[in-house]
N, C-alpha and C positions, 0 to 999 in steps of 0.2 A: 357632069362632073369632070369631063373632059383626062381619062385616065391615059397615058401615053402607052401604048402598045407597040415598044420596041426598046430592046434594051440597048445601053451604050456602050459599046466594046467590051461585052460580057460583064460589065459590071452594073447596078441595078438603081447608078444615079438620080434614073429621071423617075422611078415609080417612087423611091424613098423620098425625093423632093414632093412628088405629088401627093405621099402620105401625108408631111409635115404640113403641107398647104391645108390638107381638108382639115386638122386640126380636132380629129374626131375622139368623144368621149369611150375609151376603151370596155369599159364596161356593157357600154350599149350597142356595140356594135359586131357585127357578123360578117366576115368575106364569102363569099361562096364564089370560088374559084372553077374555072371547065377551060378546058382547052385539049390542046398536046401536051400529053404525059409527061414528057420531059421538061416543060414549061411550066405545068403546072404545079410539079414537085419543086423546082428551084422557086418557083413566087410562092407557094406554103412555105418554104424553109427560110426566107426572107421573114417572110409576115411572122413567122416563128421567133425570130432573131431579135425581130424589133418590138414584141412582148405583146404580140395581140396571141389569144390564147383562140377564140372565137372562129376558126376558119371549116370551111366546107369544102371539098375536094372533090370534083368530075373528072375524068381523064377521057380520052378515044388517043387511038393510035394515027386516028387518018382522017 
């Protein structure tokens, strides 16, 4: 799926484009997010933003 893993000077251009790309039925679809906590709260609050209600959330500190 080739999802980009870095953001653009703090703003969240390349993952939003990559959403648009996949072009995925909301309905049927699930993110299950993990990373760094602080990462992983700013990309829920995105995916939040942009009306997918379906997200999963891991966090670790290190």
């Amino acid at each position: 799926m080739g999802m980009p893993v870095r953001f653009s000077d703090g703003l969240e251009k390349d993952v939003v484009s990559w959403l648009d790309k996949l072009q995925l039925p909301s309905h049927d679809t699930t993110f299950y997010v993990a990373g760094y906590i602080p990462m992983v709260v700013q990309t829920r609050k995105l995916l939040s933003q942009l009306g997918w209600k379906q997200v999963k959330a891991a966090g670790f500190w290190k």
